[in-house]
C-alpha positions in Angstrom: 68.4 54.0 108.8 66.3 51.2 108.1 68.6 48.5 106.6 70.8 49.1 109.9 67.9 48.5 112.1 66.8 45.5 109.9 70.9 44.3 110.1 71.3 45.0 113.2 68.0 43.2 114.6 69.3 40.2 112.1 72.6 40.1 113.3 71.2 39.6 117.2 69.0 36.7 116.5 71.4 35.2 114.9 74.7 36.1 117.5 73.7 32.5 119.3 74.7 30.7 116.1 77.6 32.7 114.9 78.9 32.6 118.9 79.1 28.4 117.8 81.9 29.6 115.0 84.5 29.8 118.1 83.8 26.9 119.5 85.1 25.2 116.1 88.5 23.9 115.6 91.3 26.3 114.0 91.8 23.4 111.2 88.3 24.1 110.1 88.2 27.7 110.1 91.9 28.9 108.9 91.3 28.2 105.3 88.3 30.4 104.9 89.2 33.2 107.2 92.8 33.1 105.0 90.5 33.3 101.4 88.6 36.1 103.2 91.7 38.3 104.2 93.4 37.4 100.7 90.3 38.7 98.8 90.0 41.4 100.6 93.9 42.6 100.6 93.7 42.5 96.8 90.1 43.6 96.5 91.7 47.0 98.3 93.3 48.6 95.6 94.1 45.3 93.1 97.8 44.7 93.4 99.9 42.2 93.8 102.0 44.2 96.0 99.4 44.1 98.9 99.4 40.2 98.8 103.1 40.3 99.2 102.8 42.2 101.9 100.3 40.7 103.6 102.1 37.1 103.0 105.4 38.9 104.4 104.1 40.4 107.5 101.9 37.4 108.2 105.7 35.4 108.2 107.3 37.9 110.6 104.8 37.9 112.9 104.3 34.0 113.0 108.9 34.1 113.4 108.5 36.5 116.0 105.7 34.5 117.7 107.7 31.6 117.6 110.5 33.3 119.0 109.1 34.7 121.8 109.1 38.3 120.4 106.4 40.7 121.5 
């Protein structure tokens, strides 16, 4: 209960600062939010598999955005 209340106070004082992060271009941000999500994918369970799936949805979903699909 502690740690959350220390976290939790620590993650207010600094929401100002972190609130700056979306003010920062997509160029900037893209290549370490991707290294965060492929870490994490393969961190899950440590297959390949889940990075292919994660590289194949990502594609669909960027086709079907460009394509005006919902």
């Amino acid at each position: 209960v502690l740690a959350n209340i220390i976290a939790g106070s620590i993650c207010f004082m600094a929401s100002g600062q972190l609130a700056k992060v979306a003010t920062l271009r997509w160029t900037l941000t893209l290549p370490v939010i991707m290294s965060i999500i492929l870490v994490g994918a393969y961190q899950g369970s440590g297959s390949w598999g889940d990075l292919f799936a994660l590289l194949g949805f990502g594609v669909m979903g960027w086709v079907m955005k460009r394509m005006g699909w919902p």
